[in-house]
N, C-alpha and C positions, 0 to 999 in steps of 0.2 A: 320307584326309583329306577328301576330297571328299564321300564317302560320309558322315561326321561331320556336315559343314555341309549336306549336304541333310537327316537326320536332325532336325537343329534345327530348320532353317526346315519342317520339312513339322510339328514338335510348337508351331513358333509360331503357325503359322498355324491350324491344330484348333482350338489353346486359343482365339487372338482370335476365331473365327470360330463357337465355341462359345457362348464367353462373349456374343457380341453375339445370338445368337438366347435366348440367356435370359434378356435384359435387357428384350426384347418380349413373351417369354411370360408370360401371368395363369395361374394355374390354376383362380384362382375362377370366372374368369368361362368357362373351360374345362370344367371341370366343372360349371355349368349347360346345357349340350348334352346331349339324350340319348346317351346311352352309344353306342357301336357295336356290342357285342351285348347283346342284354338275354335273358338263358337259364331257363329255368323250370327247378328239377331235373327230370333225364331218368332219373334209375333209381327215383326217389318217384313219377313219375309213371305209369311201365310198373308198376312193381312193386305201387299201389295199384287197389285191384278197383274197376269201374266202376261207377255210380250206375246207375238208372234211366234216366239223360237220353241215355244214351251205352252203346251196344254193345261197345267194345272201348276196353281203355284205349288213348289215340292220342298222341304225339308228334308234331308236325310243327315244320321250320324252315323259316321266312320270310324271305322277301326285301323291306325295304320300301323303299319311296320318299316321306321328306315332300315333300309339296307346300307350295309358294312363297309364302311368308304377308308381304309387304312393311309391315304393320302392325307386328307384331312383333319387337320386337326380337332377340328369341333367334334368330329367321331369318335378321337382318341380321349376327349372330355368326358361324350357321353357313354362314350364304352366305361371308362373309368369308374364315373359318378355309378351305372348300372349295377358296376360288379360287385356291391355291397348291398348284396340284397336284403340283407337285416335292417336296415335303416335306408335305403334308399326306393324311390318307384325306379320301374324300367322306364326309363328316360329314351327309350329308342321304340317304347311303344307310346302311340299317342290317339287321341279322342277327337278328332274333328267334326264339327257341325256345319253341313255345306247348305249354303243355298243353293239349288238348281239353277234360278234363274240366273245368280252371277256368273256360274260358272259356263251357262251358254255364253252368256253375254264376251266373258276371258278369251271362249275358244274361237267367238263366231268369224275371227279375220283368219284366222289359222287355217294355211291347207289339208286334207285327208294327212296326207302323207308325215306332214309334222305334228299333228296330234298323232297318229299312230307311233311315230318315236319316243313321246312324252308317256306313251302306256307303259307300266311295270308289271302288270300281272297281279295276280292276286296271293294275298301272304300268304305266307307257309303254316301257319298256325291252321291246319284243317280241322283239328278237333273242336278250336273257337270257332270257326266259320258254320260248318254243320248244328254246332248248338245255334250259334242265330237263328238258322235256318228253320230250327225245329222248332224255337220260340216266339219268332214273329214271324207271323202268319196271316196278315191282314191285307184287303186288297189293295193298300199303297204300295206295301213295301215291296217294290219294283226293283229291286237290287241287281237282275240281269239288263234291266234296259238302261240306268246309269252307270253302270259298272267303269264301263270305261270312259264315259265322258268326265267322273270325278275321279278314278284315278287320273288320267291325262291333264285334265285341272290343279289338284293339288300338288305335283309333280311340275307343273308352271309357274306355279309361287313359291313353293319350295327351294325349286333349284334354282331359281332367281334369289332368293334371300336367304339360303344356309346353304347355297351348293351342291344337296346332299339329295336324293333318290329314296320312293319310298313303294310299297305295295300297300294294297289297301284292301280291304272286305265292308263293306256295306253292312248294316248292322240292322236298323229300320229307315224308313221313309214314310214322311209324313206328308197327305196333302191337303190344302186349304178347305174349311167346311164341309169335313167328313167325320161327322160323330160314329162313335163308337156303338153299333147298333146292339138293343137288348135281346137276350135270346130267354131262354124258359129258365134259365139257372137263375140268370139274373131279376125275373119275375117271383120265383121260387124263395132268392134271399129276401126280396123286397116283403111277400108277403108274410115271410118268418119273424123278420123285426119287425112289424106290424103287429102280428099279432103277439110276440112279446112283449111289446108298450101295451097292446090294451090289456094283457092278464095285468100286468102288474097295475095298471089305472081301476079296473075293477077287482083286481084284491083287496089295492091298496082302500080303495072307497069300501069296501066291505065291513073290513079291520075298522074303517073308521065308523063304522056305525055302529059297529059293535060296540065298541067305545061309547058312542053314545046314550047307548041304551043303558051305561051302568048308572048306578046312584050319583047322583051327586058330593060325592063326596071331595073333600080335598086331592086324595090321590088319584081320580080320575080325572081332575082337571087339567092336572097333569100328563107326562108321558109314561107314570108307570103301570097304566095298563096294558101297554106293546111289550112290558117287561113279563108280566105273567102269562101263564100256560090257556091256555084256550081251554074249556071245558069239553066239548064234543070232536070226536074224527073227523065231523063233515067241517066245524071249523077251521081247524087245523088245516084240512086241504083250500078250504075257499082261501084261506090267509097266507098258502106258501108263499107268493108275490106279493106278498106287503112290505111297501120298502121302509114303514119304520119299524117293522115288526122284524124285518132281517137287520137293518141298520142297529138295534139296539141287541139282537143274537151275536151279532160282528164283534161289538165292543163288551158285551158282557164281562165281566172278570172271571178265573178259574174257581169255579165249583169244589172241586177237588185238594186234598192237602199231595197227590198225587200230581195234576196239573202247575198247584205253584210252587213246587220241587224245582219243575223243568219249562217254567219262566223265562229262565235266560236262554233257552234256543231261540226265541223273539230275536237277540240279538243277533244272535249268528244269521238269524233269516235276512235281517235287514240287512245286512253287511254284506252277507253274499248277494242278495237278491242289487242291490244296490252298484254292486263291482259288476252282476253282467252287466246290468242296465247301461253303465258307464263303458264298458268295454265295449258292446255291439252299437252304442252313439257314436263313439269314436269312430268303430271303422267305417259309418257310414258317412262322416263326415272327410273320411278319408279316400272314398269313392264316390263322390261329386265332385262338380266341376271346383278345382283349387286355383286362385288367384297367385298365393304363394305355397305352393308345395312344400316349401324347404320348412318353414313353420312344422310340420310334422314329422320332418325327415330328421330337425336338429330334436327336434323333441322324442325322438325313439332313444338319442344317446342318451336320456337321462335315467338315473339309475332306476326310480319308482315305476316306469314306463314296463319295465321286465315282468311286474305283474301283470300286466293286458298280454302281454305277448307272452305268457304263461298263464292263460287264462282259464286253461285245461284242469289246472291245479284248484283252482279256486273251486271249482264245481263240485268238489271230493266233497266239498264242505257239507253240500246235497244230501249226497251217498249218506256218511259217515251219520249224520243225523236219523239219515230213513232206518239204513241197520241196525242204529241204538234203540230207535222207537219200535223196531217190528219185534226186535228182542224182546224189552221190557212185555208189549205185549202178551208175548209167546209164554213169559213168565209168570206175571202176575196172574193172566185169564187160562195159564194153566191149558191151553188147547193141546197140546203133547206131554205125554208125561212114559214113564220108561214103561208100560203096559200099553200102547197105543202101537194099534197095528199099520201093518203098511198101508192099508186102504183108507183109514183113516187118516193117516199123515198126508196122503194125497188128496182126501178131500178137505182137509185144512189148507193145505196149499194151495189148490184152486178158489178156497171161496176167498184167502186173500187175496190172491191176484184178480181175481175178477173185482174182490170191491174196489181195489185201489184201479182199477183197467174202467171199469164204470163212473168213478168218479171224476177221472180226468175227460171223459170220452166227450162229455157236450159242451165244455169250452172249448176244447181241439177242435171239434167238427165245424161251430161256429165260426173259427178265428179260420179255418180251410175255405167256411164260404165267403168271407167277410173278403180276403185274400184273392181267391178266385171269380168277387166280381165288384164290388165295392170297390177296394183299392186304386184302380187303377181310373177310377171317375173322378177321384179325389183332387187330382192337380193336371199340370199339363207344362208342358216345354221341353227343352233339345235332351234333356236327358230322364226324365221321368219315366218311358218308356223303359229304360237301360234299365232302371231299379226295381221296377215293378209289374213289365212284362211277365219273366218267367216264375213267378210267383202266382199271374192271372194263368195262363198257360198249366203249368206244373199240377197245381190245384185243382185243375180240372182236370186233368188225364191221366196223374198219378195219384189220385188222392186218397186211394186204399195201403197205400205204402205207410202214409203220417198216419189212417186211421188206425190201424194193426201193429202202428209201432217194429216196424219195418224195415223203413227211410234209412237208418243206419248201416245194414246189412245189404239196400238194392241202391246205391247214390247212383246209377245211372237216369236220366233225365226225368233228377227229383230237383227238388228246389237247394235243397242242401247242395247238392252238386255243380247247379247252375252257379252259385257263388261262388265254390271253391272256380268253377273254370275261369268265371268275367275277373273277378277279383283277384284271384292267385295269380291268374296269365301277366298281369302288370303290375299287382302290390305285394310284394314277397314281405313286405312290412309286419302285419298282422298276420 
């Protein structure tokens, strides 16, 4: 019952709290703001052979910043729309995707003299700018040699169609059929997943013969021979990579009248596990390129929304669980009791930490290489780079921070920091 009546008030409160934020919003005058990304095709522009004006066809994405026009009304808009940084993006920061070649093309009638007036200089955000710097590192990204021809460019369309003046930073630059060369890391992960597929192809064919070998009886025709214990050590170890043999360990049922006590933390798992899942989609969906932004900006007003944007809370759920469980342990298995010296409480404490530091340590180190060279082979276009650079980058030159559990303590040019910089600089949303 209780459960009913929070369910209503929490769908009353959505809706009034909905409803009052669209009762504020225009779109018209929303949609005179420049856009938040404004993207040039990026496979017409790789794919199209270069002019005379231009050596290689180039891609590059911008980071701009307009500058503060008090005359202007469109300013006084997007000053406005800005200043609610709870529910708003920085609407005076924006994402440009420039083709090189247009932009020769824009400036080619242009004197020296008036492209030089059309130059702003480069934005004021130094600590964004240096992070790029430190993240793309590839021999396109030529950010000193267009510098000025795209900001002088985008400052040409700009002030022709919002009036308004911006500064810009070069973020990366891409140019036409130039793959991504493999270095040793990247041979290193290649042959680790390789030879992951084959232990588990010859364990899993092991386990199956094993199988074979038993009587024919009914239950071996079946699958509950991958449910029983293996007879010898050596089997045990030839079968750790058995995938029906771990497939049916996964799902087993609790053993214990001690395990189906504490049943119901399944739920708590899926529920939290399920809320980050949903919270870290959201904000990536939140930092790609958006058609309509305001879609996410009207949707922060609603009430349910306060849980991702307190997502900090959710995680206790984590904690709270691991505490009950290392307790109970500490309990039932008796590893301390009021006669237990100091040396021995320290080595209880270490050999916890170390089992629970051991058992996380080879999916970590995995998802660091997977990250650091995988990833970023996976897709391609004007913003992929943006998401998935400094995670290849980071991975590789901080990666004793995540192993050590660390990353917390050093966020300087870790990946955890790289997001708070690209993302925080312009979504105060999330």
């Amino acid at each position: 019952m209780h459960f009913l009546i929070f369910s209503a008030l929490l769908c009353i409160c959505s809706c009034s709290w909905a409803n009052g934020s669209d009762t504020q919003f225009n779109l018209t005058l929303y949609r005179q703001m420049p856009p938040l990304h404004q993207l040039d095709d990026y496979d017409l522009c790789l794919q199209q052979r270069p002019s005379q004006l231009l050596a290689h066809s180039t891609y590059c994405l911008v980071y701009v910043e307009l500058r503060p026009n008090g005359s202007s009304e469109l300013w006084q808009q997007i000053e406005r729309v800005s200043r609610d940084a709870k529910h708003h993006y920085r609407h005076d920061h924006l994402f440009v995707g420039v083709c090189v070649e247009r932009c020769k093309r824009l400036l080619h009638t242009l004197a020296r003299f008036q492209i030089q007036q059309l130059y702003e200089g480069k934005v004021e955000d130094q600590e964004l700018s240096s992070h790029y710097a430190k993240v793309h590192r590839r021999p396109s990204d030529e950010r000193l040699h267009y510098d000025h021809l795209i900001n002088s460019c985008l400052n040409k369309e700009l002030g022709s169609k919002y009036q308004l003046r911006l500064r810009s930073s070069i973020e990366y630059c891409e140019r036409a059929n130039e793959p991504l060369e493999h270095d040793a890391l990247d041979v290193t992960v290649y042959a680790l997943l390789a030879l992951l597929l084959l232990l588990t192809i010859v364990s899993s064919s092991y386990d199956f013969s094993l199988k074979r070998r038993q009587p024919l009886t009914n239950a071996a025709r079946g699958n509950l021979f991958y449910q029983q214990a293996l007879k010898t050590r050596a089997q045990q170890f030839l079968c750790c990579f058995s995938l029906c043999r771990n497939y049916y360990r996964l799902i087993q049922p609790p053993s214990s009248d001690f395990s189906r006590d504490l049943r119901f933390f399944d739920a708590f798992r899926v529920i939290g596990v399920f809320v980050v899942i949903l919270g870290h989609t959201l904000m990536i969906f939140m930092t790609l390129q958006l058609q309509n932004p305001e879609f996410f900006e009207l949707y922060l007003y609603r009430f349910e929304t306060s849980l991702f944007q307190n997502g900090n809370a959710v995680i206790q759920i984590f904690f709270v669980m691991s505490a009950f469980l290392l307790y109970v342990n500490f309990t039932e298995r008796e590893w301390i009791n009021n006669s237990s010296s100091v040396f021995s409480c320290i080595g209880v404490y270490f050999r916890v930490f170390f089992n629970r530091y051991f058992r996380l340590l080879p999916s970590l180190v995995l998802l660091i290489l997977f990250n650091g060279s995988v990833l970023t082979r996976l897709g391609d276009g004007p913003f992929w780079r943006h998401l998935t650079e400094a995670e290849r980058t980071f991975c590789r030159e901080t990666w004793w921070k995540n192993v050590f559990f660390v990353n917390n303590y050093m966020l300087q040019e870790s990946v955890v920091r790289s997001a708070n910089l690209v993302y925080g600089s312009r979504y105060a949303a999330l």
